[in-house]
Steps between C-alpha positions, in 0.01 A plus 500: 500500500644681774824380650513448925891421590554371843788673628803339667508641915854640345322690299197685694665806573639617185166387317281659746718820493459517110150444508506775773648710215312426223125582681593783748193731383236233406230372736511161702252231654587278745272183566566220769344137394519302807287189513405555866332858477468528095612766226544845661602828365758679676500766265379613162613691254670703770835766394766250520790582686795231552553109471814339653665196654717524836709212491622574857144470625401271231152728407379593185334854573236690255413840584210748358370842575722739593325820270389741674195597526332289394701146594739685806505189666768190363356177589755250468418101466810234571499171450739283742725253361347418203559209335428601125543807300395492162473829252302524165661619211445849372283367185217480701259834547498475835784353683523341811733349823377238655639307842469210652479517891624257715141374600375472119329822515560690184574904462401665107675815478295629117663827369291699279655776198382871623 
């Protein structure tokens, strides 16, 4: 069974900096399930390029793209003041962020080995 921790707010920046580490290379999808307009991709299987927490702004930021030529362009999806982080644990085959928004809405950030 794969293990989900939910991480302390103390905590999201040094986790999200490691698991910025640990995938830098691999491809990312980012899906949005919001009960008012539904599950949405954002991005799939896209180069991934940088995940991050400012805690001056209080924004968890994921970034992809960024390889030229074919991905030149980093798109770059933030989540405001989230209220949850959680991370899976690196048993699973493909492992995953995901954050709780302040209205509910939920952001899947699914890394995938090269």
């Amino acid at each position: 069974m794969a293990s989900t921790s939910t991480l302390h707010r103390k905590e999201w920046r040094s986790a999200l900096d490691a698991f910025d580490a640990e995938h830098q290379g691999e491809r990312v999808s980012i899906e949005v399930l919001d009960p008012s307009i539904g599950h949405q991709y954002e991005a799939e299987r896209l180069p991934f390029s940088s995940l991050s927490y400012d805690p001056k702004d209080d924004v968890v930021i994921v970034a992809v793209g960024g390889e030229p030529p074919r991905y030149p362009v980093v798109m770059r999806h933030m989540v405001a003041h989230p209220k949850q982080v959680q991370v899976t644990g690196e048993d699973v085959p493909e492992p995953a962020v995901r954050l709780v928004a302040p209205d509910g809405s939920v952001t899947l950030i699914t890394f995938y080995p090269p």
